[in-house]
C-alpha positions as CSV (number, residue, x, y, z in Angstrom):
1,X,88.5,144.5,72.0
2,X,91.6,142.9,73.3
3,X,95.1,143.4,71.3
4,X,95.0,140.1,69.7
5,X,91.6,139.6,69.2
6,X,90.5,138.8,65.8
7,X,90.0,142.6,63.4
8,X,87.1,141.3,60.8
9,X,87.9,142.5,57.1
10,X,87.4,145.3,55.1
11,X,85.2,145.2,52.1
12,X,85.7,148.3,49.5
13,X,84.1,150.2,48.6
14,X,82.2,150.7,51.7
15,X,79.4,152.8,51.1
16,X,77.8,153.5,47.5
17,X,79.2,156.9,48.1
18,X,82.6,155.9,48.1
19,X,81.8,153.3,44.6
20,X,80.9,156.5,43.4
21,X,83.8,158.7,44.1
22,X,85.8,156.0,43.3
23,X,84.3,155.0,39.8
24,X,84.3,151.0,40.6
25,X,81.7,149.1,38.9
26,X,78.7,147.9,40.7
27,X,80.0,144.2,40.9
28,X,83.6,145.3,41.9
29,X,85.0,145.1,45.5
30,X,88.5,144.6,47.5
31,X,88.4,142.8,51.1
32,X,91.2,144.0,52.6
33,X,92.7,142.4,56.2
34,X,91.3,144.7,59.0
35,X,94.5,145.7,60.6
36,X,98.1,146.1,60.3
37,X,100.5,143.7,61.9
38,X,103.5,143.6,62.9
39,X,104.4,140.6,60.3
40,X,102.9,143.2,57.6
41,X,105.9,145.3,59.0
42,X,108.1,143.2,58.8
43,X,107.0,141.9,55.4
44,X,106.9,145.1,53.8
45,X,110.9,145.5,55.1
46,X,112.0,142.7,54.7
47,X,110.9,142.0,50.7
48,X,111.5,145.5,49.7
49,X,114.3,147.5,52.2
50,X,117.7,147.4,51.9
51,X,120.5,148.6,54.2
52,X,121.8,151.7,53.3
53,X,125.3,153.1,53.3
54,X,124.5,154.3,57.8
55,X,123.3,151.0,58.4
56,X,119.7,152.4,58.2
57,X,117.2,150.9,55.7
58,X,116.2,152.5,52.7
59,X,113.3,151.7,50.1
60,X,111.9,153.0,47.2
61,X,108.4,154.5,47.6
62,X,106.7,152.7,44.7
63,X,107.8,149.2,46.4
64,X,106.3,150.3,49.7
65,X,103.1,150.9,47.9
66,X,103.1,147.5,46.3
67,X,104.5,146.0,49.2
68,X,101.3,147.0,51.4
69,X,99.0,146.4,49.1
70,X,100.2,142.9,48.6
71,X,99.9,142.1,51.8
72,X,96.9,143.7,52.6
73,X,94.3,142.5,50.1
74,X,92.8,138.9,50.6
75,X,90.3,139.4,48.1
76,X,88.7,140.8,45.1
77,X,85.7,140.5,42.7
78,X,87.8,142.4,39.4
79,X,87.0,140.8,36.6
80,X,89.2,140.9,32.5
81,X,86.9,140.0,30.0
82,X,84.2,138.6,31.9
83,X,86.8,136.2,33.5
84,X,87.6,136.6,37.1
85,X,90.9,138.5,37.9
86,X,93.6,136.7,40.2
87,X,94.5,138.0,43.3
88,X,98.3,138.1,42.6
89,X,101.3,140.7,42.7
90,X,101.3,140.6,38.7
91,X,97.6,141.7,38.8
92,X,98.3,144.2,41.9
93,X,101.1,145.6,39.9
94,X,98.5,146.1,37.3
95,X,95.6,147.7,39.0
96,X,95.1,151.2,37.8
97,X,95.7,154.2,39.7
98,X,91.9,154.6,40.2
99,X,91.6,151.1,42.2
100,X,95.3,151.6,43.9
101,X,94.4,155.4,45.1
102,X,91.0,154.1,46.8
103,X,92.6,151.1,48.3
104,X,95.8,153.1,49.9
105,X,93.2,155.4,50.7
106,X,91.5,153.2,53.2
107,X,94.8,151.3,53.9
108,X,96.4,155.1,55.3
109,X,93.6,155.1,57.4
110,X,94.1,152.0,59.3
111,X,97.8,153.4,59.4
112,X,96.6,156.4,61.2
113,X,96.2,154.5,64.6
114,X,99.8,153.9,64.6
115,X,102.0,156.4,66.7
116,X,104.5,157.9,64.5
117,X,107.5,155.7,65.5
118,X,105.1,153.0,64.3
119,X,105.1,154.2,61.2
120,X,108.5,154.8,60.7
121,X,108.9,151.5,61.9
122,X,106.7,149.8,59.2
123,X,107.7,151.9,56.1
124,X,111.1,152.8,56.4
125,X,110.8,154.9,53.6
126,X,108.9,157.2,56.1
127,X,111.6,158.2,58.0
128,X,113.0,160.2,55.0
129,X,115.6,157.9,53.7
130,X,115.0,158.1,49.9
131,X,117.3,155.6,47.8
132,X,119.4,158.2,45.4
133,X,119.8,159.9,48.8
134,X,119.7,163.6,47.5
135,X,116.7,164.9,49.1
136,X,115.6,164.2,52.7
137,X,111.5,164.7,53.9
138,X,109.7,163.6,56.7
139,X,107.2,161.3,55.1
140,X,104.5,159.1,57.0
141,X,102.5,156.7,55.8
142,X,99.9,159.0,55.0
143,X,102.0,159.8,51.8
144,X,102.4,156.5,50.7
């Protein structure tokens, strides 16, 4: 498989092991895009970084989080009240933890073919800027 060869989706959960650990309903699944870009980088910068006080970029983690997982799901089958569920940052910002957990999950994985300057350079939350600035960790996105 060439570089820019076309990375087929991801549909969650993936196994009925994984429905199971993850609690999802038999009718519920996520396709999520198949790899991370570098527009997905850039995306997840460019909506939710801002320049710090060195020049650097800082971001709050909880916008990283939303950030990827806005760009990152094409698709879902979620349904409120028997009505399908849009597939739009309102509704992302509402999934609970037990749908946003699974998906990051899977999401950290594809993350972990990156080198680590990649992921700094996608997240630059990762390279331990944090936005009040009083603490300073070496984060990747594995903590995301």
């Amino acid at each position: 498989m060439g570089a820019f060869d076309d990375v087929a989706p991801i549909t969650l959960p993936r196994s009925e092991e994984e429905r199971k650990r993850w609690g999802w309903e038999p009718h519920e699944q996520v396709v999520l895009k198949g790899s991370i870009t570098v527009a997905d980088q850039e995306y997840v910068t460019d909506q939710y970084g801002k320049s710090g006080k060195s020049g650097g970029i800082e971001m709050q983690m909880g916008k990283g989080r939303f950030a990827i997982l806005d760009r990152m799901i094409m698709s879902w089958t979620f349904l409120q009240k028997g009505q399908p569920v849009p597939v739009n940052a309102l509704m992302i910002r509402r999934l609970p933890a037990q749908y946003s957990n699974a998906i990051l999950e899977v999401i950290d994985s594809l993350a972990q073919t990156m080198t680590q300057e990649e992921q700094e350079d996608f997240l630059p939350s990762a390279n331990g800027h944090i936005v009040d600035g009083s603490k300073s960790e070496n984060l990747s996105l594995m903590n995301l």
